[in-house]
Backbone bond lengths (Angstrom), bond angles and torsions (degrees), N, CA, C in turn:
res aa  C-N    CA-C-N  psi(-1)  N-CA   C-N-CA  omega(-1)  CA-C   N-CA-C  phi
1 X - - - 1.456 - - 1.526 107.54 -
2 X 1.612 113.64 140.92 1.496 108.86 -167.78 1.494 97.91 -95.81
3 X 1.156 118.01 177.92 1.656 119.18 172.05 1.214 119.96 -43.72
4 X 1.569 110.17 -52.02 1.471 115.23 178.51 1.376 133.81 -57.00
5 X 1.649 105.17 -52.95 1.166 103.53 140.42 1.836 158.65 -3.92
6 X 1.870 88.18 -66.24 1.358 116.65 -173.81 1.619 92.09 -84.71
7 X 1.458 116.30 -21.08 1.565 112.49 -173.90 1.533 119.97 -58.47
8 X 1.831 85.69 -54.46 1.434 109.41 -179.06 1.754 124.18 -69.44
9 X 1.305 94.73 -20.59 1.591 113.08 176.96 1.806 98.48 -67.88
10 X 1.237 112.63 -60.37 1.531 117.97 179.54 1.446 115.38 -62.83
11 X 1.173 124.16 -30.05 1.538 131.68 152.09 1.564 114.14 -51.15
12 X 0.863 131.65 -50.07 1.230 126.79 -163.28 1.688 112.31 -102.39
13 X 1.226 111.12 -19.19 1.570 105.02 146.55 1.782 120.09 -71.48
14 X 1.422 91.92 -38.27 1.685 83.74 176.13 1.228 123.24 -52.56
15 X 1.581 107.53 -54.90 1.894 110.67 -177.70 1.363 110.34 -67.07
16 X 1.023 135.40 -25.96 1.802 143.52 166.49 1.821 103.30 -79.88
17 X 1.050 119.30 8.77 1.084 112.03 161.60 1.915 108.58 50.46
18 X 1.214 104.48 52.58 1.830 94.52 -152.37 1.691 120.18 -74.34
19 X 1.472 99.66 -56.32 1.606 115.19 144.23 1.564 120.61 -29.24
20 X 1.247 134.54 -67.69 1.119 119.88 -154.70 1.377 99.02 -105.40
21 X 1.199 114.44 15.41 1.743 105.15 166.21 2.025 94.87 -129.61
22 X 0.914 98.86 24.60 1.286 83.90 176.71 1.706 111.13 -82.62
23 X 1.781 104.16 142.01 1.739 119.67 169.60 1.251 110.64 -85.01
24 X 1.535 112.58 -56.94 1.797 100.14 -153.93 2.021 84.51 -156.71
25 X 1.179 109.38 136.34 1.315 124.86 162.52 1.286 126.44 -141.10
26 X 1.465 116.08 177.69 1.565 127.04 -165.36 1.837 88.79 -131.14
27 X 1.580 93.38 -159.48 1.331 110.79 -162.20 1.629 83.15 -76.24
28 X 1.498 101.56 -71.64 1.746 115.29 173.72 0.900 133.90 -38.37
29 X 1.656 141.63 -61.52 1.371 147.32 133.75 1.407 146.54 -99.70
30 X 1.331 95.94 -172.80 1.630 108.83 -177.73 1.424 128.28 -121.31
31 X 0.824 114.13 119.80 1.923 119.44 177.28 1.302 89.52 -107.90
32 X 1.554 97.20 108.77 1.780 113.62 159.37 1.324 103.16 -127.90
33 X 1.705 122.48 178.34 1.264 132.19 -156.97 1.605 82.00 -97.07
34 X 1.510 107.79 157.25 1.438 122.42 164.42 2.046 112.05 -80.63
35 X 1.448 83.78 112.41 1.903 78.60 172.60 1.845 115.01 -26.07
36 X 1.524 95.09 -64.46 1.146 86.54 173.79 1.624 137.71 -95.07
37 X 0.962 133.14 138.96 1.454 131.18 -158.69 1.416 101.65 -87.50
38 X 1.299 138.22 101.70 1.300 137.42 169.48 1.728 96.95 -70.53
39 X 1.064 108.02 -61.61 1.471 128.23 -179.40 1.635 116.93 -103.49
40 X 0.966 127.03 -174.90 1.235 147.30 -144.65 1.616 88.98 -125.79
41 X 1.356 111.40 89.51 1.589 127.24 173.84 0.992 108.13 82.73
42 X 1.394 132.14 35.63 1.393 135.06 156.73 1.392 131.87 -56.09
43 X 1.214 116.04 156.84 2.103 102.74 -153.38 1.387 87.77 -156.45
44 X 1.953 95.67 164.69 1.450 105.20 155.04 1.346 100.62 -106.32
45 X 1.235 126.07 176.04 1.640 141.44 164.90 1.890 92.09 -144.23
46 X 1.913 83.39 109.21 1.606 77.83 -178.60 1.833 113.17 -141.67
47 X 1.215 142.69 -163.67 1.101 114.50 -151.68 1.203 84.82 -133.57
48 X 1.486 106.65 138.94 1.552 126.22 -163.30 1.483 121.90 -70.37
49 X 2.021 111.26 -5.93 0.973 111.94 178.16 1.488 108.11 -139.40
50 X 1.097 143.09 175.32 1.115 150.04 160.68 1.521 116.31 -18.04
51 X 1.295 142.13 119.16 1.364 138.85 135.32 1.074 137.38 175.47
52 X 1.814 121.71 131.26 1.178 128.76 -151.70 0.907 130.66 -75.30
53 X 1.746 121.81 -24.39 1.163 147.29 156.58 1.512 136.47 -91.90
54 X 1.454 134.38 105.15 1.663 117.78 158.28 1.061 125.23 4.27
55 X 1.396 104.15 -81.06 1.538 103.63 170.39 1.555 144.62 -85.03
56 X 1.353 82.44 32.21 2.024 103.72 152.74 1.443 118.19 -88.91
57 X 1.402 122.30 -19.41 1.582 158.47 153.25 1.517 94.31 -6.51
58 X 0.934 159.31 112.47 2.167 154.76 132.09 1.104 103.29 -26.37
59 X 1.411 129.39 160.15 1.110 129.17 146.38 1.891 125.63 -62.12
60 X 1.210 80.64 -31.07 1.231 83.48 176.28 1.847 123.33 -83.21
61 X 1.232 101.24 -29.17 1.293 106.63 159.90 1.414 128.44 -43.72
62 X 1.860 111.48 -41.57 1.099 130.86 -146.15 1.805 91.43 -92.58
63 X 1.535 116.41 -22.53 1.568 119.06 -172.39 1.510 88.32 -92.08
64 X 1.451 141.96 -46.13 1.130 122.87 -170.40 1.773 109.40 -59.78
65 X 1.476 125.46 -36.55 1.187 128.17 177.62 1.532 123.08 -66.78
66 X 1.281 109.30 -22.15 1.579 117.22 148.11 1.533 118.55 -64.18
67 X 0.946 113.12 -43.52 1.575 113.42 177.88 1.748 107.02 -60.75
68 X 1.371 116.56 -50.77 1.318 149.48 -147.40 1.928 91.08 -74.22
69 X 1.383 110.14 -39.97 1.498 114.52 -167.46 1.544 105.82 -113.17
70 X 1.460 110.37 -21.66 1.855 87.94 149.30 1.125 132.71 -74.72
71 X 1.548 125.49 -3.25 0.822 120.22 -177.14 2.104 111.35 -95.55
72 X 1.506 99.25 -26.94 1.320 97.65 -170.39 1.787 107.00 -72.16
73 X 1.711 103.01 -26.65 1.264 103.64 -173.68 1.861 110.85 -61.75
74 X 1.472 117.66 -47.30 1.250 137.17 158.87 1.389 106.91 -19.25
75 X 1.400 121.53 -71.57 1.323 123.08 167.15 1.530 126.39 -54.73
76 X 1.283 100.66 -35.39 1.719 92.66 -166.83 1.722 88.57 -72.00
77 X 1.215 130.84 -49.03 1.252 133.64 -162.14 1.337 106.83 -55.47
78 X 1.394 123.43 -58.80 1.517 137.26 169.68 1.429 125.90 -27.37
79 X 1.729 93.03 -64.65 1.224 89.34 -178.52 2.059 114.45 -98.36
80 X 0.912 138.46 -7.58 1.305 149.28 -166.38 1.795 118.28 -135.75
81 X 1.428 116.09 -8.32 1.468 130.75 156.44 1.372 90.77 63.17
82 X 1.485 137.34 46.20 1.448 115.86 -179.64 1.423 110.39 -57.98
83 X 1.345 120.12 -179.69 1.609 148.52 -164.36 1.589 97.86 -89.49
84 X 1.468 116.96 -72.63 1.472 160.16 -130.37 0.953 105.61 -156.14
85 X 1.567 117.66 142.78 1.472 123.75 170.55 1.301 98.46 -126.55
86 X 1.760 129.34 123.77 1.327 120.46 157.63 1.550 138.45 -97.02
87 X 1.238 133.52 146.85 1.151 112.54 -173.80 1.428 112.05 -112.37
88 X 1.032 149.13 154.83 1.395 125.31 -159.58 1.818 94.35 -150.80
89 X 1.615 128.12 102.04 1.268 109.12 172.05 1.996 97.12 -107.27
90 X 1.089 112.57 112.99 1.645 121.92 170.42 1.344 115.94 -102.09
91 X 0.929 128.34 -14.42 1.519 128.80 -175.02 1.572 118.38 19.47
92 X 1.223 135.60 25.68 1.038 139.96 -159.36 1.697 123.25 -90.28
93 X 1.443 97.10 -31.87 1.407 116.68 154.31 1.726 129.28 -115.15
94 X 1.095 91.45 -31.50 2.271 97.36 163.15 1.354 89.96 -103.00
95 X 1.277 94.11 119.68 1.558 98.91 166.59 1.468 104.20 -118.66
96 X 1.550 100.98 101.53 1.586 122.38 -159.34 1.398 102.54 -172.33
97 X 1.170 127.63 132.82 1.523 128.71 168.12 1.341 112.08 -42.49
98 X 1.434 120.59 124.67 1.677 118.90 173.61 1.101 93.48 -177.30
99 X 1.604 101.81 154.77 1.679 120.52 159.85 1.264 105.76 -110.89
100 X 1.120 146.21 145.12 1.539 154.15 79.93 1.557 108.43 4.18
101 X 1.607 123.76 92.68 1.587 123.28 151.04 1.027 119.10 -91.75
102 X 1.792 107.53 116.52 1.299 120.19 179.24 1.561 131.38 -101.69
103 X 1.364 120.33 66.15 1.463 111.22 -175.31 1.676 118.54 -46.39
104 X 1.287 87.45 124.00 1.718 99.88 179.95 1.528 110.30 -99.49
105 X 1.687 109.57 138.94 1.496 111.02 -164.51 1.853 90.90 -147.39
106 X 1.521 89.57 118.41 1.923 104.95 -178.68 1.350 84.72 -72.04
107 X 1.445 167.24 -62.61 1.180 168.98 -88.08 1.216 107.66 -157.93
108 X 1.507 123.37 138.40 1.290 121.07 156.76 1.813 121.25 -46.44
109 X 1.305 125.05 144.92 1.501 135.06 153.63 1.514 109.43 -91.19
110 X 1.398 102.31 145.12 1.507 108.60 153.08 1.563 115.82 -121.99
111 X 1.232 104.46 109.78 1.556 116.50 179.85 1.393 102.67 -113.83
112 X 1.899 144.61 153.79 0.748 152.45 119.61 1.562 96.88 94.62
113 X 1.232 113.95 44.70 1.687 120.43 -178.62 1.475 100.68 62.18
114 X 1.688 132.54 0.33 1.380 115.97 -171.83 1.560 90.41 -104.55
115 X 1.649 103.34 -177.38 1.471 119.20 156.47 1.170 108.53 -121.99
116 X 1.400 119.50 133.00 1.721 147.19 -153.04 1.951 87.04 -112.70
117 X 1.534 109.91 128.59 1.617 108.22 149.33 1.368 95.02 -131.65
118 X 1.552 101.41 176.27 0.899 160.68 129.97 1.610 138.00 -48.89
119 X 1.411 94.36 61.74 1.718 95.70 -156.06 1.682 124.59 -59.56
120 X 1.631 98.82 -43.23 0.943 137.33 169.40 2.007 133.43 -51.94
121 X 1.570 104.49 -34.29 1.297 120.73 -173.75 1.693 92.77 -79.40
122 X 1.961 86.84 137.32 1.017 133.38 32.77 1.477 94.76 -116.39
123 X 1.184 147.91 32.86 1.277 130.43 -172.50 1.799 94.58 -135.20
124 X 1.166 115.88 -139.60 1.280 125.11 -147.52 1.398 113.33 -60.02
125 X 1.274 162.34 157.91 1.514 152.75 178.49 1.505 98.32 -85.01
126 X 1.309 106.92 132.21 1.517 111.29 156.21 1.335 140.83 -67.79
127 X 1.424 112.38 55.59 1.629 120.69 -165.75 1.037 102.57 -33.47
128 X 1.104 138.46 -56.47 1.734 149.80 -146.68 1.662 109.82 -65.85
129 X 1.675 103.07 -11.43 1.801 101.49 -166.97 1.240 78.31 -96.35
130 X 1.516 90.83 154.01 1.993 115.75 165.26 1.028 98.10 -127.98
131 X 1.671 135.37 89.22 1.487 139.80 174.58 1.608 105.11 -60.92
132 X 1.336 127.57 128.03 1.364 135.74 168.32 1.284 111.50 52.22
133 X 1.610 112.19 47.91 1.366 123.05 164.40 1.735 100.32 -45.28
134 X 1.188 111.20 -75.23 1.352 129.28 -168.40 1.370 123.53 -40.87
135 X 1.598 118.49 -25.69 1.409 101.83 164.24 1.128 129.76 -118.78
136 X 1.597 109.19 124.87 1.234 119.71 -161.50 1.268 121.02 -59.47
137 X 1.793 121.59 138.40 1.211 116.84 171.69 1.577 114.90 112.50
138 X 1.789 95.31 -8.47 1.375 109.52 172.00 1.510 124.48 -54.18
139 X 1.433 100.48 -61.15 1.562 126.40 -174.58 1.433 89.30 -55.18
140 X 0.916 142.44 -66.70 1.497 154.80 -172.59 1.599 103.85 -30.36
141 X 1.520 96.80 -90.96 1.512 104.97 179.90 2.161 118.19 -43.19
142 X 1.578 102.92 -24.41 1.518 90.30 -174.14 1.694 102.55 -97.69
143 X 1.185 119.76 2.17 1.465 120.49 145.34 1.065 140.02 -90.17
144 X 1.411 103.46 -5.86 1.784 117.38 162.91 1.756 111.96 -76.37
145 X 1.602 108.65 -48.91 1.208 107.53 171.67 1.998 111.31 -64.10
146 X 1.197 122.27 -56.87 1.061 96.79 172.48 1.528 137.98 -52.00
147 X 1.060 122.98 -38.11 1.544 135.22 -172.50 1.646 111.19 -67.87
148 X 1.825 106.22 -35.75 1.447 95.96 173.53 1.371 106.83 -81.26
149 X 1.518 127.69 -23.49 1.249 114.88 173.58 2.071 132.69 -68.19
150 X 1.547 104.56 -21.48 1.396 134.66 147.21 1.645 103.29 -31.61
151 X 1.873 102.09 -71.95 1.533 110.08 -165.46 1.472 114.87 -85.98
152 X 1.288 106.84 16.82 2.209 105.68 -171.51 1.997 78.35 -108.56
């Protein structure tokens, strides 16, 4: 990996916050929570090293990320019963291997004394919402519930 590379790699964990919201990882990737919550346990799943393209992807990379996303789905379902699961790779501004996981919910949730929607369903996800930016401790608590549900 060249500097630039390694630059943009550290960039794009930084603004995804990847480390300190991270649930559950492998050698290859990371399932962390999305700073912002479009949805109700929304995540990245992103690739632990450098690359601009999909198909720069290993094979072997590509079986650990099967492992890596049955397991997050397990959780999202468990603990938050989504509808729909979306996956969203845009690369349009990180230009870095990643998905966007979007649990989709026809119904409001109530997690964390709040109520979680779904602004967007049934059609496109509203990336752009950050539900309960404002109270602190959110992001926290809905990666606590996921992560022990990861480790049960």
């Amino acid at each position: 990996m060249d500097v630039d590379e390694a630059q943009l790699l550290v960039e794009f964990r930084g603004k995804f916050r990847v480390d300190e919201l991270l649930i559950a990882s492998t050698p290859a990737w990371s399932w962390s929570l999305r700073p912002a919550q479009a949805t109700l346990g929304a995540g990245v799943l992103s690739l632990n090293r450098y690359a601009a393209s999909f198909s720069d992807v290993s094979g072997a990379e590509m079986a650990e990320m099967a492992v890596l996303v049955g397991q997050l789905e397990k959780a999202l379902k468990c603990v938050f019963g989504y509808d729909v699961i979306n996956y969203l790779m845009l690369m349009m501004v990180d230009k870095h291997v990643h998905f966007h996981v979007i649990p989709r919910y026809q119904a409001a949730r109530q997690f964390a004394g709040l109520e979680w929607l779904d602004s967007g369903w049934p059609a496109l996800p509203a990336l752009s919402v950050s539900q309960h930016a404002e109270h602190e401790g959110v992001l926290s608590a809905v990666r606590e519930a996921l992560g022990l549900a990861c480790a049960g």
